[in-house]
C-alpha positions in Angstrom: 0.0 0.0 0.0 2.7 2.5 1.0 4.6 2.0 -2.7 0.8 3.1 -4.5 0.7 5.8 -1.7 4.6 7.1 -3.0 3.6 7.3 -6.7 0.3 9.3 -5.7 0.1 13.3 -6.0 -3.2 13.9 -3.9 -1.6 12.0 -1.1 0.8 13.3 1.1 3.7 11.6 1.6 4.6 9.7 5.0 6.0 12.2 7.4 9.4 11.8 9.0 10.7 9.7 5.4 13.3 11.6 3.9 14.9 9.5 1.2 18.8 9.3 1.4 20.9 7.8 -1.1 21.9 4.7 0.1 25.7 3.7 -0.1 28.0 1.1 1.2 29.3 1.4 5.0 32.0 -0.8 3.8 33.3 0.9 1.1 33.2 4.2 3.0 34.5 2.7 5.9 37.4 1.9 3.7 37.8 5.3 1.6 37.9 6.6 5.4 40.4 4.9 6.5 42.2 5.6 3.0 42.1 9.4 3.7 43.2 9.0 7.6 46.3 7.1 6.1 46.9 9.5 3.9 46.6 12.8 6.3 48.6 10.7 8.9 51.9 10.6 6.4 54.9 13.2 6.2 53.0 13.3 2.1 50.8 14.7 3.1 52.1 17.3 5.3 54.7 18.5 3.1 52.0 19.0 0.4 50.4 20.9 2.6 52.9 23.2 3.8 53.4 23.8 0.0 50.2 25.0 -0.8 49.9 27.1 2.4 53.3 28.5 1.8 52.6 28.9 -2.3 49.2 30.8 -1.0 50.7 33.2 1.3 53.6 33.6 -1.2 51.0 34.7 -3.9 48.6 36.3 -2.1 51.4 38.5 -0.6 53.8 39.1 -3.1 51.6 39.0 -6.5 50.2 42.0 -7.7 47.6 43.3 -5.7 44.5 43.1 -8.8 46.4 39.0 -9.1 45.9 38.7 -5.0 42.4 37.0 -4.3 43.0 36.3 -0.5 44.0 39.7 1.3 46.3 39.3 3.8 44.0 38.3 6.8 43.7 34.7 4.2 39.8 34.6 5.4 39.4 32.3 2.1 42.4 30.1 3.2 41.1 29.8 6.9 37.7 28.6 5.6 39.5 25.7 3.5 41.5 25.1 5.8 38.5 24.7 8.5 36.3 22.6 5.8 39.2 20.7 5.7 39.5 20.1 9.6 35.6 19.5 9.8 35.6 16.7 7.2 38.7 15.1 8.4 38.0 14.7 12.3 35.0 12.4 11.7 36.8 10.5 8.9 39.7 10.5 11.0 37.7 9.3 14.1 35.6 6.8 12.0 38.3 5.2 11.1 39.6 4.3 14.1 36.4 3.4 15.1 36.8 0.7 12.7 40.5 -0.1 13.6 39.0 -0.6 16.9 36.7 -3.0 16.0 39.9 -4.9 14.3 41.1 -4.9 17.7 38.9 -6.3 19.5 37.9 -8.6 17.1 41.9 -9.7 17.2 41.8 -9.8 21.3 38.9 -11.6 21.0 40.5 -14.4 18.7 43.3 -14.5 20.6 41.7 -14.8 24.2 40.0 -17.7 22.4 43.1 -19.4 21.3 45.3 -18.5 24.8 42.0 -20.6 26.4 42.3 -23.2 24.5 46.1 -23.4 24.4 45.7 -23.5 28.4 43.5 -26.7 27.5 45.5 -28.3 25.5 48.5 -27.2 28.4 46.1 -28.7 31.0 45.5 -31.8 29.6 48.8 -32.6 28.8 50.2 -31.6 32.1 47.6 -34.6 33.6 48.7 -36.9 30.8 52.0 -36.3 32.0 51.0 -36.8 35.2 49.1 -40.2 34.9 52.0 -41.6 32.8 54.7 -40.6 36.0 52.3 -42.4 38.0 52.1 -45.2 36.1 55.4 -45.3 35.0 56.2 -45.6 39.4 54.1 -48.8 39.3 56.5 -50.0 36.1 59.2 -52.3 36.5 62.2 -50.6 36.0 65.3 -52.2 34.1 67.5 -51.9 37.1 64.4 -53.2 39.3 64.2 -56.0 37.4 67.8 -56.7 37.0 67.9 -56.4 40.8 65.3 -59.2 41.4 66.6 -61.6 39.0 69.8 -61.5 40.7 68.4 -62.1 44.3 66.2 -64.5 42.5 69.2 -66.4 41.3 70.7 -66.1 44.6 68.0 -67.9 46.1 67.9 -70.8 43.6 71.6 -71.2 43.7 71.0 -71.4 47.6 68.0 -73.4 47.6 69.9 -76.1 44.8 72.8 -75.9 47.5 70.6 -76.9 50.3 69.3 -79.7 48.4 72.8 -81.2 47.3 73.7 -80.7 51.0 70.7 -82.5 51.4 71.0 -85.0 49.5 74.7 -85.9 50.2 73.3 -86.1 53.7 71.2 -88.5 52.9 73.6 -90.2 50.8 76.2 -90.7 53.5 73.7 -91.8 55.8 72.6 -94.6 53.7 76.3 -95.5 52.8 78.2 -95.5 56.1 
């Protein structure tokens, strides 16, 4: 109803809806952040300091029906403040948007410290467990250790028998 209601003249249109162009926050975004690169380099400020310095140079030492800035430069203050009152917001806009970056970033990499300290955590018990087990594990020098007593006590215990028997042998041969 409200597209028929547009396209009629003896209606009047809905208050409060101004039509804007519509554009791309993106794309400005990024042709904001273009500038505020660009007015952040010595480039830029060199340029600058040209045209101001070409400006007073002309407009001071041209001939005065050449001069069209007077010496108070009134038309060079009012660039110069257009200039100012465009740049701050694109300025501040983009870093807004480097800010975002940031976080975003911080974000990420609080996520992948947390994760890391999982991953830490876990192996640290694994560790753990397998040191613990490993206690309950026959060594090489344990084992080497209780074969030798072993086979002290079988050499002793065949010793007892030959004794043993030669007992018995020399009491049943006087």
């Amino acid at each position: 109803m409200s597209e028929n209601r547009r396209d009629r003249l003896d209606q009047p249109r809905d208050p409060g809806r101004m039509r804007l162009p519509k554009f791309d926050p993106e794309a400005f975004g990024r042709w904001s952040e273009g500038i505020a690169r660009y007015m952040g380099t010595a480039k830029f400020i060199v340029y600058m300091t040209v045209l101001i310095a070409a400006w007073f140079a002309w407009n001071t030492l041209a001939p005065v029906r050449l001069r069209f800035d007077p010496y108070t430069f009134t038309f060079l203050t009012l660039i110069l403040s257009l200039q100012a009152s465009y740049a701050a917001p694109l300025i501040l806009l983009a870093q807004n948007r480097q800010t975002d970056r940031d976080r975003l970033a911080m974000e990420e990499d609080r996520r992948r410290a947390a994760m890391q300290k999982a991953d830490t955590e876990f192996l640290a018990r694994e560790i753990a467990a397998l040191r613990i087990a490993l206690g309950e594990v026959a060594t090489r020098d344990f084992l080497r250790s209780e074969l030798t007593r072993l086979a002290d006590e079988l050499d002793e215990a065949a010793l007892r028998r030959e004794k043993r028997a030669r007992m018995e042998w020399e009491e049943d041969h006087p």
